[in-house]
N, C-alpha and C positions, 0 to 999 in steps of 0.2 A: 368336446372340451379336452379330451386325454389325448388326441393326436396332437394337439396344440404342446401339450406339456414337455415334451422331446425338441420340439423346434426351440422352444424359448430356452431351455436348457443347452443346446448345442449352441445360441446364440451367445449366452452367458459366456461360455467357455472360451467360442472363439473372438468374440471383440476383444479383449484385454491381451491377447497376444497381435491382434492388428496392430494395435496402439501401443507398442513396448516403444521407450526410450533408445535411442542409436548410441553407441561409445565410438566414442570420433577421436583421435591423437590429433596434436598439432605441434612444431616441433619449436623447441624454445633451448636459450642457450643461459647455462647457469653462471653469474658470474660472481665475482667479489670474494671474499671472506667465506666460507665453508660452503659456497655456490647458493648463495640464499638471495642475489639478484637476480631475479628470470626478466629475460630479455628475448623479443623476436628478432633480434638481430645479432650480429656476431659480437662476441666481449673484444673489448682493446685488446688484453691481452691473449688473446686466439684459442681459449678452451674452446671443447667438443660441444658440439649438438644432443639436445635429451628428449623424447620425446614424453609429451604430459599425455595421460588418458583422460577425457571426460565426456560426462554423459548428458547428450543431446536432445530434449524431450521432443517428440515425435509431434508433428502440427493439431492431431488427433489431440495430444496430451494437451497443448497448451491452449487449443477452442475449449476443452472440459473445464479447465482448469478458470479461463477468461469465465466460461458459461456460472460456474460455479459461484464465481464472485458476484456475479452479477445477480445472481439469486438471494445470495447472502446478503447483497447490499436492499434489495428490495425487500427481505424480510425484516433486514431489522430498522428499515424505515418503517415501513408495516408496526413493527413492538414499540419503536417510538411514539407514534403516532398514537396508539391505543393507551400508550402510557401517558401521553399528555391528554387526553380524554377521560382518564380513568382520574387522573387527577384534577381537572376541570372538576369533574362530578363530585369529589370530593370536597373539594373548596366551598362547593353550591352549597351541598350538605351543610357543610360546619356553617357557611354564613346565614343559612333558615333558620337553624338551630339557636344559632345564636341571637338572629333578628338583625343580622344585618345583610346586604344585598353583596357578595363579592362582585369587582367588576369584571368584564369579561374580558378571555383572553386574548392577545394582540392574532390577528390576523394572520394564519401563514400560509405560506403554498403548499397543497395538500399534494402536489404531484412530485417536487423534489423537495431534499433536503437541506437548508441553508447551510452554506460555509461561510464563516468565518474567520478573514485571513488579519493577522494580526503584524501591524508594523511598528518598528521599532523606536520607542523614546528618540527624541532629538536630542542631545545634547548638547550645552549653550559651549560658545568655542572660547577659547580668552581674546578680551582686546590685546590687541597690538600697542606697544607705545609709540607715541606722535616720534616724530625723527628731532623735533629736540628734544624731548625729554631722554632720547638714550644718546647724545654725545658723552663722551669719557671725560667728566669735570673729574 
């Protein structure tokens, strides 16, 4: 087991420099008023080129980061889940207690999580008036 402990430790060390983010420039041109329009292309009025730095997350970064979320989203379907079961049970409880029978909870799909996309009130339009009610008496 102790020759093992060097390897995982030399792994440790060097994954996270595989996986470093890239600084990449791209060049942009500033225009307007205190150069606060950036633009990829040339200003009308013919100021110089700038180049911007930014930092490019490494394909490595952005599977971890995808990997990540998709853990996070399976866990806390997982806590949801247990939370509506934990409160099933409770319901049950109070309604023994009380003497009366709670009914049971609506059906859901235990493998995803329902979305709910919500669209927007209709709003009624005004009538139009008939074409003689608007001639100019």
């Amino acid at each position: 087991m102790r020759p093992l402990l060097p390897l995982v430790l030399a792994l440790g060390i060097a994954l996270p420099a595989v996986a470093q983010t890239q600084t990449r420039s791209a060049q942009v041109y500033r225009c307007g008023p205190d150069g606060r329009d950036l633009r990829d292309s040339p200003c009308p009025g013919g100021s110089g080129a700038s180049s911007v730095s930014f930092d490019q997350p490494s394909s490595a970064d952005a599977r971890a980061a995808r990997e990540r979320h998709l853990a996070e989203a399976r866990q806390a379907a997982a806590l949801a889940q247990a939370r509506r079961a934990s409160e099933a049970e409770a319901r049950r409880q109070r309604g023994q207690a009380v003497g009366l029978q709670a009914p049971p909870p609506p059906a859901q799909a235990a493998s995803a999580p329902q979305v709910l996309h919500l669209k927007p009130p209709k709003t009624a339009r005004p009538h139009r008036p008939h074409g003689a009610a608007s001639g100019g008496r």
